[in-house]
Legacy VTK file of the C-alpha trace (Angstrom):
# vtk DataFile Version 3.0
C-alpha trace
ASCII
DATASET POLYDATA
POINTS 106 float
110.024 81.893 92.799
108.072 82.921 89.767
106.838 86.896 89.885
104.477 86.682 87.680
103.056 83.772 89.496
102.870 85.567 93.192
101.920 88.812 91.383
98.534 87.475 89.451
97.428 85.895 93.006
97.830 89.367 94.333
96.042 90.665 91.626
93.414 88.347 92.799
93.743 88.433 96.599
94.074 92.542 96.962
90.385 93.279 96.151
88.975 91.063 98.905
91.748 92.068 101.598
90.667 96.141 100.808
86.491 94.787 101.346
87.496 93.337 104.462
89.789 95.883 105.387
87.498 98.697 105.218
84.337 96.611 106.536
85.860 95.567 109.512
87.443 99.093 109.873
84.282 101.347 110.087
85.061 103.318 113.221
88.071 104.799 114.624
88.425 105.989 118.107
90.904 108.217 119.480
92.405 107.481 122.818
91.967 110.492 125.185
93.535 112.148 128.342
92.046 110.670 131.309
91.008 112.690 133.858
91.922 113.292 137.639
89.217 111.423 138.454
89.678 108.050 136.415
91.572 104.952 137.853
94.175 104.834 134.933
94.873 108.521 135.787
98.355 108.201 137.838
99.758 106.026 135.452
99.082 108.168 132.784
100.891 111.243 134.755
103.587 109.014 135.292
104.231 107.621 132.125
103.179 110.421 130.087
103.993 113.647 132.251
106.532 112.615 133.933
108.898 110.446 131.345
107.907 111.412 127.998
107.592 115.400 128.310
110.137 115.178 131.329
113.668 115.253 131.314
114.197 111.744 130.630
112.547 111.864 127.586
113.870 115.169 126.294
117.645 113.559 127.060
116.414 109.917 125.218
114.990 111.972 122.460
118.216 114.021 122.187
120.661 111.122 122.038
118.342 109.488 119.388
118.515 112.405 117.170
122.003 112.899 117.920
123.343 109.800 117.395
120.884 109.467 113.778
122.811 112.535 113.161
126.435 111.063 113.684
125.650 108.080 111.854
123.919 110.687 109.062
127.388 112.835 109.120
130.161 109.894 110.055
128.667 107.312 107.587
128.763 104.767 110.375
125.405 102.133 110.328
123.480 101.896 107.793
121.068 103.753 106.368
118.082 102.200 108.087
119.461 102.652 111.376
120.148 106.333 111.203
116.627 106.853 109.521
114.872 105.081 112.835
117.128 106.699 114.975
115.969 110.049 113.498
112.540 109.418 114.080
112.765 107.507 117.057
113.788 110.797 118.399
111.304 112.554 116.755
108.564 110.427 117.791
110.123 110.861 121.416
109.528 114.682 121.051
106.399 114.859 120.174
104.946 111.362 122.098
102.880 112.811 124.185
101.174 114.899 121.013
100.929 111.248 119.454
99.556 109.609 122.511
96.681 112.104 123.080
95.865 111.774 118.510
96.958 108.224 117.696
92.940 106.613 116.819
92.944 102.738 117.605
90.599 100.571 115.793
87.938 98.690 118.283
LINES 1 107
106 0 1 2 3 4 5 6 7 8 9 10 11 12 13 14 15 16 17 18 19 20 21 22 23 24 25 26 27 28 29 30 31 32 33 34 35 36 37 38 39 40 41 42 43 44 45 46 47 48 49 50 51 52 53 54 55 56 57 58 59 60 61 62 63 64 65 66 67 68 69 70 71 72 73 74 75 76 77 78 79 80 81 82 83 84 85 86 87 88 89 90 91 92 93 94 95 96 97 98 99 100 101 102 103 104 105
């Protein structure tokens, strides 16, 4: 495969992807709690309430730091799996932080 080849149509391609990219992109919403009221609400408290900032997810985001962290110390894995283990874990701690700020594009 020739680099110079693939880079000089990149050259070319990256200013139209970056126009459509930001003219499709023009608003961002960000998804919010529902309330008591709102069909969607139980499901929310389930998943959300329940799992994620329950003990289930406190235990699933312990083990994933944990075992990030014995692959970190022990050299076991490789490096990409203890990195997504680590913040798999983290990601698990904070979810329901990242569920409630996470903007979607409509």
């Amino acid at each position: 495969m020739d680099v110079k080849r693939v880079w000089k149509t990149t050259k070319k391609c990256l200013p139209a992807v970056a126009v459509m990219t930001f003219g499709v992109a023009n608003a961002a919403f960000a998804f919010t709690v529902p309330s008591s009221s709102d069909l969607a609400y139980e499901i929310y408290d389930v998943a959300v309430n329940d799992l994620l900032k329950g003990p289930i997810g406190f235990v699933g985001g312990l083990g994933l730091v944990g075992y990030g962290l014995y692959g970190a110390v022990m050299g076991q894995g490789s490096v990409g799996t203890t990195v997504l283990a680590l913040c798999a874990g983290g990601g698990m701690a904070a979810a329901d932080t990242i569920t409630e700020t996470m903007g979607f594009l409509m």
